[in-house]
Structures are given as C-alpha cells and as structure tokens.
Residue frames as a rotation matrix with the C-alpha (Angstrom) as fourth column:
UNK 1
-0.489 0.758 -0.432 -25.39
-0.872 -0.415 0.260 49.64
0.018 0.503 0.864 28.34
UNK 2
0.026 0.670 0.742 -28.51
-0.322 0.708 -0.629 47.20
-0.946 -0.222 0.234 29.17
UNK 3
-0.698 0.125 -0.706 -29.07
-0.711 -0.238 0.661 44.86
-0.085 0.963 0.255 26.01
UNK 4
0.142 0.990 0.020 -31.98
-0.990 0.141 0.008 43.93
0.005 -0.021 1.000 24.56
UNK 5
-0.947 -0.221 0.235 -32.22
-0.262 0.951 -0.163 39.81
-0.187 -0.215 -0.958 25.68
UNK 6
-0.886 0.458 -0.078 -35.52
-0.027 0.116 0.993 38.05
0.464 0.881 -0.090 25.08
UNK 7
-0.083 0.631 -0.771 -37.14
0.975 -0.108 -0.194 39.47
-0.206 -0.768 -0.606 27.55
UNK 8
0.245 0.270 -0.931 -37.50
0.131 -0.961 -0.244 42.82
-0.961 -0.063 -0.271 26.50
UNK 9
0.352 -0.230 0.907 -36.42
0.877 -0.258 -0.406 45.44
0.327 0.938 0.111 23.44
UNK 10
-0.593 -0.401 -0.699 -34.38
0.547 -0.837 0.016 48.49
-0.591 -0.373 0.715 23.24
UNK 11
0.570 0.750 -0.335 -36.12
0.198 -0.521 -0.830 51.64
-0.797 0.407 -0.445 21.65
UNK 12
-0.464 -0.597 -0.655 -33.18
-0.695 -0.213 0.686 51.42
-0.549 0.774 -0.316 18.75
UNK 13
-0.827 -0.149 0.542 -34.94
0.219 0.802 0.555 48.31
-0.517 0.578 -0.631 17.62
UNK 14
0.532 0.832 0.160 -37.82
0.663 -0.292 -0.690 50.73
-0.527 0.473 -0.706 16.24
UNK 15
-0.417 -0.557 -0.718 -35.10
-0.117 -0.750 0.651 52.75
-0.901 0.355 0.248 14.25
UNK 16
-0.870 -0.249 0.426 -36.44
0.280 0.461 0.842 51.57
-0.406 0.852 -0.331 11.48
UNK 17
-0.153 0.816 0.557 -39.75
0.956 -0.021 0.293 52.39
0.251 0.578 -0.777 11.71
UNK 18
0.396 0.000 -0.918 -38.76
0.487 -0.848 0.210 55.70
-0.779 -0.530 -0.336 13.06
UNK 19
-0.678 -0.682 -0.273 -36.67
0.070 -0.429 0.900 56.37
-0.731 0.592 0.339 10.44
UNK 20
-0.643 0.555 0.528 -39.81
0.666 0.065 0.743 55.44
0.378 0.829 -0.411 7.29
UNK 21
0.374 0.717 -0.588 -41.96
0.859 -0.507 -0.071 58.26
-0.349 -0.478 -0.806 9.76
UNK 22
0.024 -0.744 -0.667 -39.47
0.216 -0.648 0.730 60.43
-0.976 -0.161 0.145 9.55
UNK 23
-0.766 -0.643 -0.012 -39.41
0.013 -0.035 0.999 60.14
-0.643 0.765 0.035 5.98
UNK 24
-0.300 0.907 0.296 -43.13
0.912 0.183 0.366 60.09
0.278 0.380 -0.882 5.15
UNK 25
-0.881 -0.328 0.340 -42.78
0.138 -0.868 -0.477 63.77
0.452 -0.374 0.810 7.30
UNK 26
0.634 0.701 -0.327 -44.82
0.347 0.119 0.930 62.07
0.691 -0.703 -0.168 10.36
UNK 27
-0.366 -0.764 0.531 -44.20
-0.411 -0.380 -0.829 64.04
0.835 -0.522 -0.175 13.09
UNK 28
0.249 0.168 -0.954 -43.99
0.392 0.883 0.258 61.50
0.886 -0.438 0.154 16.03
UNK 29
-0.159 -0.540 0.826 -43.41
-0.900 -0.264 -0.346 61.88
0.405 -0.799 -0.445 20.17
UNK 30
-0.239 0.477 -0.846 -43.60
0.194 0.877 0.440 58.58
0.952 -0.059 -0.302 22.00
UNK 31
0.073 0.612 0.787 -46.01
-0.869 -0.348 0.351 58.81
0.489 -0.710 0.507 24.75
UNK 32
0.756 0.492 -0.432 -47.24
-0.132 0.760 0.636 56.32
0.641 -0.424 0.640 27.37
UNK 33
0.986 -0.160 0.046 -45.51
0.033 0.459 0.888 54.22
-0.163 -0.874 0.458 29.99
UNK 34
0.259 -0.857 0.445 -42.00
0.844 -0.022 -0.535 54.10
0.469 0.514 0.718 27.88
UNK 35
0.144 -0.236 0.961 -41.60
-0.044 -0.972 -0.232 57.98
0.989 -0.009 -0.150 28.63
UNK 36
0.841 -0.202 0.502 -41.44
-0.539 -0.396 0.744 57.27
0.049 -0.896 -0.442 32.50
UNK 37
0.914 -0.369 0.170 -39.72
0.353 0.928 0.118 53.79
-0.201 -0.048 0.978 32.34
UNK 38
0.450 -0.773 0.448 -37.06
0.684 -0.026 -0.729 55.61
0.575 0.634 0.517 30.06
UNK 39
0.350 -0.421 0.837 -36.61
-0.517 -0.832 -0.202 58.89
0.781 -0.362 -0.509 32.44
UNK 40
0.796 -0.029 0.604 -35.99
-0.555 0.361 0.749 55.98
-0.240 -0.932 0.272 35.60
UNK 41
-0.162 -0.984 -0.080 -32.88
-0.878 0.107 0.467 54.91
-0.450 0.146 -0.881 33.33
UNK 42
0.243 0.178 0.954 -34.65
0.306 0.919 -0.249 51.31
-0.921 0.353 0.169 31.98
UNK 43
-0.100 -0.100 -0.990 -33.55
-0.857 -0.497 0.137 51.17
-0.506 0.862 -0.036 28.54
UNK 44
-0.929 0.362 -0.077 -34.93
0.322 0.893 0.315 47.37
0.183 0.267 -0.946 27.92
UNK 45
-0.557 0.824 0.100 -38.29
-0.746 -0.444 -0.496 47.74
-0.365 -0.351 0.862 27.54
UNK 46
-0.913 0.273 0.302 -41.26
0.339 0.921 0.194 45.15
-0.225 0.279 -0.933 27.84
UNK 47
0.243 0.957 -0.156 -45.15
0.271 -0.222 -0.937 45.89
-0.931 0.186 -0.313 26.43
UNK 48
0.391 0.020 0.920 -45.71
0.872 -0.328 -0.364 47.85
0.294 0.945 -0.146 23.80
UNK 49
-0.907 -0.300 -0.296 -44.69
0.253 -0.949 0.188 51.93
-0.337 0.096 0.937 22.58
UNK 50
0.660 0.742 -0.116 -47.06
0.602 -0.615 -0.510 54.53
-0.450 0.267 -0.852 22.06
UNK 51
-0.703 -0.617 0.355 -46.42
0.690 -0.468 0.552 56.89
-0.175 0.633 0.754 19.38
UNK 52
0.407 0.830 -0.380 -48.56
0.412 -0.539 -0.735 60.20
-0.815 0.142 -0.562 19.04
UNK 53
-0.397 -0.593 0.701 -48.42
0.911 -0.159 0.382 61.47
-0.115 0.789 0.603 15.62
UNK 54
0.277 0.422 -0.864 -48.67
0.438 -0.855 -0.277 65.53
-0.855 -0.301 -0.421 15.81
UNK 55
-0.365 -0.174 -0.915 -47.53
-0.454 -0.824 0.338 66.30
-0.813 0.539 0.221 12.42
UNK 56
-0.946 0.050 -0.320 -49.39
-0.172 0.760 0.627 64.35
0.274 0.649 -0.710 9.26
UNK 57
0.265 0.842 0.470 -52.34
-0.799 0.465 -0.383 62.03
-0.540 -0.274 0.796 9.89
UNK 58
-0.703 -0.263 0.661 -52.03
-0.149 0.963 0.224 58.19
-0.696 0.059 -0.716 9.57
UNK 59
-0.072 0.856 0.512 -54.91
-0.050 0.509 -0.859 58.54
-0.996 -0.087 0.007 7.90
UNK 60
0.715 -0.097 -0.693 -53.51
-0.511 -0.748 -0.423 59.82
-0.477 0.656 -0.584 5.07
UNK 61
-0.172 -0.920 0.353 -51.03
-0.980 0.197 0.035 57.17
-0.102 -0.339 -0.935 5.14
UNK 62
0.268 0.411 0.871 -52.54
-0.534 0.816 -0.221 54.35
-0.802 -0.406 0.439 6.33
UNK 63
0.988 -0.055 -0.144 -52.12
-0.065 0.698 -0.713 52.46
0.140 0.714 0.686 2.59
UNK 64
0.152 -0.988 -0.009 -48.09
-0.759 -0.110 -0.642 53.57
0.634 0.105 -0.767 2.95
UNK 65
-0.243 -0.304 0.921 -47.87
-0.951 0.261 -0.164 52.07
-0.191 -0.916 -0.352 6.25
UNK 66
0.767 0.173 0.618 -49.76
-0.174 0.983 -0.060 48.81
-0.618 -0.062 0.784 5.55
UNK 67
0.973 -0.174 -0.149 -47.74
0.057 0.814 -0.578 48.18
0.222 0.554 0.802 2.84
UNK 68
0.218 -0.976 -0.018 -44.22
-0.471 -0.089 -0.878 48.73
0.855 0.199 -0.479 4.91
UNK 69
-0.124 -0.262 0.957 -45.03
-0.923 0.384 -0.014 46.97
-0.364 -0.885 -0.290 7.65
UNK 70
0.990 0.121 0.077 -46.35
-0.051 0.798 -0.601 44.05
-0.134 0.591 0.796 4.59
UNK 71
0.721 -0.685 -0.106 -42.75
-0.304 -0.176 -0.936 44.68
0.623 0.707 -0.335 3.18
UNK 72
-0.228 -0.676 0.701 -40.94
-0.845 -0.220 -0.487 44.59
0.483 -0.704 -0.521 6.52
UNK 73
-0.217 0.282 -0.935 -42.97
0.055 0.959 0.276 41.26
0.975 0.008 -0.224 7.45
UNK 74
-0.998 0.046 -0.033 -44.66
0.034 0.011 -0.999 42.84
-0.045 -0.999 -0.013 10.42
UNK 75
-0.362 0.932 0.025 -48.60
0.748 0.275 0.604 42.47
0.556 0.238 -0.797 11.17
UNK 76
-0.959 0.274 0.073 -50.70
-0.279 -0.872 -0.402 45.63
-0.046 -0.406 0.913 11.76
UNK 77
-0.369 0.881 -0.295 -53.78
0.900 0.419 0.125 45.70
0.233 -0.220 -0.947 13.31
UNK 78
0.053 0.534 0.844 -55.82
0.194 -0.834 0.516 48.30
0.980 0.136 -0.147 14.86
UNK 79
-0.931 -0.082 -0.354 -56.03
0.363 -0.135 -0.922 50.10
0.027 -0.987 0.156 18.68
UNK 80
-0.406 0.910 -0.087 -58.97
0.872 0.357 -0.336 50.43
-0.275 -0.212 -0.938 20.70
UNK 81
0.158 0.400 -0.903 -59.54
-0.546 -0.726 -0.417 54.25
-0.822 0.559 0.104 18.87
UNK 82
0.839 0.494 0.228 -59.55
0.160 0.176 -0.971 52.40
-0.520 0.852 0.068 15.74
UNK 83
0.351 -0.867 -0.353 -55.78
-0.928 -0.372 -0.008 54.06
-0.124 0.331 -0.935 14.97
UNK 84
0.254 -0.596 -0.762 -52.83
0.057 0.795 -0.603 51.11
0.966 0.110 0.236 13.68
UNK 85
0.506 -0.746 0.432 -50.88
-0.624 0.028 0.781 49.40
-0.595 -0.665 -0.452 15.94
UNK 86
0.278 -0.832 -0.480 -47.67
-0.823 0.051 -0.566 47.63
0.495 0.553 -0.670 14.62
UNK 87
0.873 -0.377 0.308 -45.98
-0.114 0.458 0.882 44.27
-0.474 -0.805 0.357 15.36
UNK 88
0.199 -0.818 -0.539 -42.10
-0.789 0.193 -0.584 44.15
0.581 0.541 -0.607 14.56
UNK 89
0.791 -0.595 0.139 -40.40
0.449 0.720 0.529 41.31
-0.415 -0.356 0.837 15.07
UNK 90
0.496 -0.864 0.088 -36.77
-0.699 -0.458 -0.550 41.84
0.515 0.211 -0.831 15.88
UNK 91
-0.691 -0.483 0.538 -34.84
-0.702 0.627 -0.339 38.57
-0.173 -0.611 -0.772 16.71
UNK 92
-0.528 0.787 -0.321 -37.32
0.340 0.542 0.768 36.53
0.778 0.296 -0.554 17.87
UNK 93
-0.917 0.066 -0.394 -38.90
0.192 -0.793 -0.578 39.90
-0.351 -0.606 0.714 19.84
UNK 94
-0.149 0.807 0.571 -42.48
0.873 -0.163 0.459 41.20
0.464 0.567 -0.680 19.09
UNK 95
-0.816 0.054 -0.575 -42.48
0.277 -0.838 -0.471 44.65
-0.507 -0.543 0.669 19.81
UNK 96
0.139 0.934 0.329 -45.75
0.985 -0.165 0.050 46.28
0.101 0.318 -0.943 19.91
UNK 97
-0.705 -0.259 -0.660 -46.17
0.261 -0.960 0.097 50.01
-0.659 -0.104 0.745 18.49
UNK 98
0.060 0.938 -0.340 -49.66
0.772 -0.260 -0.580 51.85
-0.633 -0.228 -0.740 19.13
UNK 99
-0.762 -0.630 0.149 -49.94
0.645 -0.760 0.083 54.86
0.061 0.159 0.985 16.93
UNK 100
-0.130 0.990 -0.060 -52.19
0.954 0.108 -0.281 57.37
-0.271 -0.094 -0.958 17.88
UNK 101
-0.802 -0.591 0.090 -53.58
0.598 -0.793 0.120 61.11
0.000 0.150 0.989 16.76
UNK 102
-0.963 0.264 0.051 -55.36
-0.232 -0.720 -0.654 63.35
-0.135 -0.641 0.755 17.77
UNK 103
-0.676 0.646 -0.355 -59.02
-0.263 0.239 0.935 62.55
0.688 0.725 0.008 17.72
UNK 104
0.680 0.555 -0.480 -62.71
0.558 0.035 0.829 62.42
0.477 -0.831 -0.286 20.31
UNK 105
0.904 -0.039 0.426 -60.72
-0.216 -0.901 0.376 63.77
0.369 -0.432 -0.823 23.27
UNK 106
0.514 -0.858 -0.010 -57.41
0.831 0.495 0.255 62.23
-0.214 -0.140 0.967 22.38
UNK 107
0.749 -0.401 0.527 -54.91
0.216 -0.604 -0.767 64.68
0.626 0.688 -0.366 22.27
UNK 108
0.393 -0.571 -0.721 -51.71
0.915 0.323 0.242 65.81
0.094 -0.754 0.650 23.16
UNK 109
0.942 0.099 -0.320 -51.89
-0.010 -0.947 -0.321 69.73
-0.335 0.305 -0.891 23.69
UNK 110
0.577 -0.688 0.440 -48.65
0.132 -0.452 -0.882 71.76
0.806 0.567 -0.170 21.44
UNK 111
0.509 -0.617 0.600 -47.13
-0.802 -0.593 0.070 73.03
0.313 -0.517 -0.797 24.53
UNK 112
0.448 -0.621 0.643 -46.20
-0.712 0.188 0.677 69.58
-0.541 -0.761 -0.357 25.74
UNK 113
0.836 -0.414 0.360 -44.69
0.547 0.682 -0.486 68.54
-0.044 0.603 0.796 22.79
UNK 114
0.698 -0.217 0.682 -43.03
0.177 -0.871 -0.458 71.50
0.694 0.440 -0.570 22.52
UNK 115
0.362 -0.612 0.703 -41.60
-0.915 -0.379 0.140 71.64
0.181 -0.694 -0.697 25.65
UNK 116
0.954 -0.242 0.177 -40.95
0.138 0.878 0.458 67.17
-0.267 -0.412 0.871 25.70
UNK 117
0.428 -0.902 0.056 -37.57
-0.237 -0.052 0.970 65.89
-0.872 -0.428 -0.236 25.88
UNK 118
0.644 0.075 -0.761 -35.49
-0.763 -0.006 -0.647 65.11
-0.053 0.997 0.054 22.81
UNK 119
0.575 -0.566 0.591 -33.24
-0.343 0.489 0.802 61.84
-0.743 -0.664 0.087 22.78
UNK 120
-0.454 -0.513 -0.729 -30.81
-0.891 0.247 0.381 59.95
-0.016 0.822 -0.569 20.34
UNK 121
0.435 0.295 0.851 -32.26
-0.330 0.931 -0.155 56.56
-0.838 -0.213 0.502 18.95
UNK 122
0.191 -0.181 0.965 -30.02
0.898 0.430 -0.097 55.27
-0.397 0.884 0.244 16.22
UNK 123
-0.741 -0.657 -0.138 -29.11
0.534 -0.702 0.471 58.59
-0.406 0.275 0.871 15.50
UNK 124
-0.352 0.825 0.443 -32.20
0.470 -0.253 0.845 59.89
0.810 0.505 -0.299 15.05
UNK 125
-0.921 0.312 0.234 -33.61
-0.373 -0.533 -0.759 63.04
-0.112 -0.786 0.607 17.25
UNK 126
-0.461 0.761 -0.456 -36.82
0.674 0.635 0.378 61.62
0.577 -0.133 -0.806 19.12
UNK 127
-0.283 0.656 0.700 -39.57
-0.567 -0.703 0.430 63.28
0.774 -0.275 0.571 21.15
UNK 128
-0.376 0.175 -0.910 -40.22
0.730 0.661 -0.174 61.87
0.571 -0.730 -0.376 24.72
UNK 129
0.751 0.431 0.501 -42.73
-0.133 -0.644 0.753 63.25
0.647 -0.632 -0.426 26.98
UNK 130
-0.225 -0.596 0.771 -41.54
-0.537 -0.584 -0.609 63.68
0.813 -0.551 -0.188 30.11
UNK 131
-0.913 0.101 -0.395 -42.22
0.312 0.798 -0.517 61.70
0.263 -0.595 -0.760 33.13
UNK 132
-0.796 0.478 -0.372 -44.25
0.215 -0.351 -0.911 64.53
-0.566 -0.805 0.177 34.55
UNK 133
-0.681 0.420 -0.599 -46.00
-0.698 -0.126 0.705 65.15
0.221 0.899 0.379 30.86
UNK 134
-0.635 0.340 -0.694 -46.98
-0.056 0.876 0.480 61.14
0.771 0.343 -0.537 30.81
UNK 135
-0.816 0.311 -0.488 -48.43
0.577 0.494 -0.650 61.33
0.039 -0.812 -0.583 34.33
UNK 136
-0.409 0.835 -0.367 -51.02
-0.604 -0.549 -0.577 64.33
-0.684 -0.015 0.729 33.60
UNK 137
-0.467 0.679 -0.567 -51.79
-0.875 -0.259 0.409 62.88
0.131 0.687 0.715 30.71
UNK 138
-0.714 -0.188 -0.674 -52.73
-0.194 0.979 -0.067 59.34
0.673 0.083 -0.735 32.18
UNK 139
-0.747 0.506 -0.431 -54.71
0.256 -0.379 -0.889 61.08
-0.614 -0.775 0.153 35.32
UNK 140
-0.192 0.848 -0.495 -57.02
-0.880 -0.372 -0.296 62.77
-0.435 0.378 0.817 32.44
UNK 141
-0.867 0.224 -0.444 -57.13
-0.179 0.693 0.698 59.34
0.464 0.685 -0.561 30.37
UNK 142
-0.176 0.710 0.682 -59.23
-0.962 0.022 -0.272 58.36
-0.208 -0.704 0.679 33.52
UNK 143
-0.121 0.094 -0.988 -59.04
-0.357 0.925 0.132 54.17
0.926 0.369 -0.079 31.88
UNK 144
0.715 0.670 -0.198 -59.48
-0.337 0.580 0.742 51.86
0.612 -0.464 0.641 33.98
UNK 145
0.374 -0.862 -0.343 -55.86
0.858 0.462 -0.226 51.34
0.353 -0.210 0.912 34.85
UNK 146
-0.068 -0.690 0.721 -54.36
-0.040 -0.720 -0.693 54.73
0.997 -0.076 0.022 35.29
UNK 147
0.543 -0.143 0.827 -54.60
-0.675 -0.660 0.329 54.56
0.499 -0.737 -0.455 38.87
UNK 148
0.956 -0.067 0.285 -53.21
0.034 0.992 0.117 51.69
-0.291 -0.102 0.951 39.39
UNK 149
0.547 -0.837 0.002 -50.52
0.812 0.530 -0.245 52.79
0.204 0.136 0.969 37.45
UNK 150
0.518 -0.276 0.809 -50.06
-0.268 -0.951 -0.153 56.12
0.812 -0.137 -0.567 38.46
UNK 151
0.829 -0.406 0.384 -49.70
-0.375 0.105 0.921 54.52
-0.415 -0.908 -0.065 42.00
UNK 152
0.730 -0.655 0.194 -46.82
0.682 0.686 -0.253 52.47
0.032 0.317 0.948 40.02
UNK 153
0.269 -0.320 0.908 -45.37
0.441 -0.797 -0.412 55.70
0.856 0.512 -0.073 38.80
UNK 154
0.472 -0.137 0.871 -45.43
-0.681 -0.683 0.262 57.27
0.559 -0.717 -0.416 42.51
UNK 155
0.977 -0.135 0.166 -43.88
-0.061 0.565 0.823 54.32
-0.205 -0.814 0.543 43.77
UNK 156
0.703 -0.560 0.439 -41.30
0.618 0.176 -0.766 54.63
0.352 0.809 0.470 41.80
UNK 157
0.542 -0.176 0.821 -40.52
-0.087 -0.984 -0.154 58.20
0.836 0.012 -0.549 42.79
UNK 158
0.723 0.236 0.650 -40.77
-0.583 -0.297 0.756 57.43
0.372 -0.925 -0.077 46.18
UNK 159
0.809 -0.550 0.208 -38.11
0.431 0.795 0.426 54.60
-0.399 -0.255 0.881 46.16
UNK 160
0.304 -0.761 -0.574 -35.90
-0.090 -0.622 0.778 57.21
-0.949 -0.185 -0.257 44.34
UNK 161
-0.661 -0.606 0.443 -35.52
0.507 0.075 0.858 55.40
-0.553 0.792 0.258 41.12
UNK 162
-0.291 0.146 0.945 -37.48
0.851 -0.411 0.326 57.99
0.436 0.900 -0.005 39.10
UNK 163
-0.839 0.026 -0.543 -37.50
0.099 -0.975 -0.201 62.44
-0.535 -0.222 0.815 39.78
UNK 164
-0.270 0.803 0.532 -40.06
0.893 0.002 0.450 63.88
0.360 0.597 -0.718 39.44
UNK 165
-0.922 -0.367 0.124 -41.56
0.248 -0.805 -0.539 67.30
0.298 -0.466 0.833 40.06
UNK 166
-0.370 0.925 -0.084 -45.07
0.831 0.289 -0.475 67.71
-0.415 -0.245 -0.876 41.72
UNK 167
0.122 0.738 -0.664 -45.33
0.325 -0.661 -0.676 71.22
-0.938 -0.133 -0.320 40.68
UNK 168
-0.861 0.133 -0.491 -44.91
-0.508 -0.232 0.829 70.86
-0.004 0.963 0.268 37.16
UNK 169
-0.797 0.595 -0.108 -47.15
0.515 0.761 0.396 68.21
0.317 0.260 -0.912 37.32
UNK 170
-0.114 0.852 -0.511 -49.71
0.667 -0.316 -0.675 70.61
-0.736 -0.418 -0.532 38.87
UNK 171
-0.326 0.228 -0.917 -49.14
-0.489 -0.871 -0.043 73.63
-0.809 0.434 0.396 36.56
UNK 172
-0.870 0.007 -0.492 -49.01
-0.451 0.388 0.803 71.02
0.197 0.922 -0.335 33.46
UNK 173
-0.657 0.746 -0.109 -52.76
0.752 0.639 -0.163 69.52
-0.052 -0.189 -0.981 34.99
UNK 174
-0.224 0.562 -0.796 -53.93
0.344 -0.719 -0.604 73.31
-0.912 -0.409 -0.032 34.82
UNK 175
-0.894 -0.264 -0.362 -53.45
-0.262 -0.348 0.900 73.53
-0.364 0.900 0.242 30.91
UNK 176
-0.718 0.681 -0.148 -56.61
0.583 0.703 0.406 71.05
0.381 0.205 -0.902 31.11
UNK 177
-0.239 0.904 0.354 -60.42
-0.448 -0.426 0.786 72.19
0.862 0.029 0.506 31.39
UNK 178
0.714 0.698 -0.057 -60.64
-0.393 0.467 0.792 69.36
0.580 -0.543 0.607 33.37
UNK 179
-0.291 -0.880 -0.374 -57.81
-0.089 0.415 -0.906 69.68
0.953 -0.230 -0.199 36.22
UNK 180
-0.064 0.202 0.977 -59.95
-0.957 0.264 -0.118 69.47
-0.281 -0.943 0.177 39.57
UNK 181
0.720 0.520 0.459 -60.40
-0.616 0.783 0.080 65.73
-0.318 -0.340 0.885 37.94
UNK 182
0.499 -0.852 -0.158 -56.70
-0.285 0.011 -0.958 65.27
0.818 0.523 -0.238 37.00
UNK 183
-0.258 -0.501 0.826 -55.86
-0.808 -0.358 -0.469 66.37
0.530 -0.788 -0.312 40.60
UNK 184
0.307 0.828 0.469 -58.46
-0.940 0.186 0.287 64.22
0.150 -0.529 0.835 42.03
UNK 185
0.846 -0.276 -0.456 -57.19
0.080 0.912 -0.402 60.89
0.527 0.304 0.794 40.14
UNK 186
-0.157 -0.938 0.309 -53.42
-0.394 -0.227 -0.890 61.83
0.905 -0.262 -0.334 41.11
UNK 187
-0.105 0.273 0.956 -54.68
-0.958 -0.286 -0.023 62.80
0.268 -0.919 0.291 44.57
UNK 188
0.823 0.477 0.307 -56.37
-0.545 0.816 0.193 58.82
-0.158 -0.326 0.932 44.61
UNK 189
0.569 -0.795 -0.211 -53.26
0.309 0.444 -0.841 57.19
0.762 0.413 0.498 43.03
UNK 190
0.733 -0.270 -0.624 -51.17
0.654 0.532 0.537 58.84
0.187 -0.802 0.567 46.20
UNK 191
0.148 -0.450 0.881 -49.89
0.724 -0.557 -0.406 62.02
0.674 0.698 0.244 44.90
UNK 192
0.031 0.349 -0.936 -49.78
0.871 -0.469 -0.146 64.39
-0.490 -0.811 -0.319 47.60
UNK 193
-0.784 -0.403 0.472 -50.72
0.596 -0.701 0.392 67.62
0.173 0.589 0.790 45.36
C-alpha cells in the first residue's frame, strides 16, 4: 500500500471530514480528477478533492462547517461558484477539498450517483464517480482545461494504466441535452467516439 509522503495525501486523510458530513446527514460523492486517478490504482493523491454534495445543502450548514474546520484548525475559503473549499492540514500536508452542489448548470444528474462506485475510506462507505462518469462530466464543464485534460485522461487509457469504456461514456453523454457538444469536446481531446 502507497503511503502518503510529502508529496501527496491518501483519501483516508479526509476521514475526518468525511466522517462530520456523514454526521451532519450530507450526502457526499467525490467527483473530479481523484475519481479517475483513483480507478488507475494511484492512491497518493496531489491537488485538491472535489466533493458534490447531493443530499443537504452547504448552505444550510455553512455556519456548522466554518466553525469545524475553525475547531479542526483548517482555513476555508470559497470556490469559483462561490461554494466552500477546505484546507486540512495533515502532517505538514495541505489538502485541498472543493465542495460543490448543485446550482446555475452545476449538477450531477441522480442516475450517476446512483449508479457511482462505492469504496472503503477509514471504514466509511464513499461515493466515487467512475472514470467514465468524471469524463462526461468534464467534456460538458467545457472550462478551459477539460481538454487538455481529457487528452490526459485518454492518454492514460491508451498506455493501459486506466479501463475505460467508450460506450458507456457515449450512452452516459446522451443523458445530457447537450451531447452533440460533449461528443464534440471528447471527439477534440482524442476520443475516438
């Protein structure tokens, strides 16, 4: 098992704030780049976590949270939708964790929570998209980066160290209003779909 060294974090060293979600009865799934990284076997991770919250609303929260991340002696700020983001410090680690929910045309439809993977962190059942999940939904972000990293994401594949299926990823781009410009991005990023 890979440990965390000061280059990176494991996703146990957020047990903690998984566990006060859990207990505040946010339902959480962690989205972004993490969700491929983790399905290609990396279990050190370096950036930050995303965290979509589908059950609850931070906003509702939001006083709880400042004061446990005041309590816990981490510093919370704010992501570019205006949602928290979290720094823990573990060691002498900063681990950044984004939390977003639904909101403008953020969103992460029911079915692919519903259908994401479930893992153990610290004994605790998690929600992970999926590899293919994270890539539809990065193709619709349309940011400035996603193709860039999509192409990351297909290089991967293509070197073997991460599976992937093209035609989920198509059917899961058809749930969207807008999958001829899903496809399209993909399609630029090197996808052959």
């Amino acid at each position: 098992m890979e440990r965390a060294t000061a280059l990176g974090f494991m996703l146990e060293d957020l047990a903690p704030l998984f566990k006060w979600l859990d207990r505040i009865g946010l339902g959480f799934i962690i989205i972004g780049d993490t969700c491929v990284y983790y399905a290609a076997g990396h279990r050190v991770f370096q950036g930050d976590v995303d965290l979509y919250i589908f059950n609850g609303s931070i906003s509702f929260v939001e006083n709880d949270l400042r004061k446990f991340a005041e309590e816990s002696g981490w510093d919370i700020g704010s992501t570019e939708l205006g949602t928290p983001s979290l720094v823990l410090r573990k060691n002498d680690e900063d681990i950044a964790v984004d939390l977003y929910e639904a909101m403008h045309d953020f969103y992460v439809p029911a079915e692919l929570i519903e259908s994401s993977r479930v893992i153990d962190v610290g004994g605790l059942s998690i929600r992970i998209l999926s590899p293919e999940q994270h890539i539809v939904l990065k193709a619709r972000s349309g940011s400035e980066d996603a193709i860039a990293e999509l192409s990351e994401y297909l290089d991967l594949y293509e070197s073997g160290d991460l599976s992937i299926n093209i035609q989920e990823i198509r059917r899961l781009a058809s749930l969207f209003e807008d999958q001829r410009t899903i496809l399209y991005r993909l399609r630029k990023a090197g996808f052959q779909i």
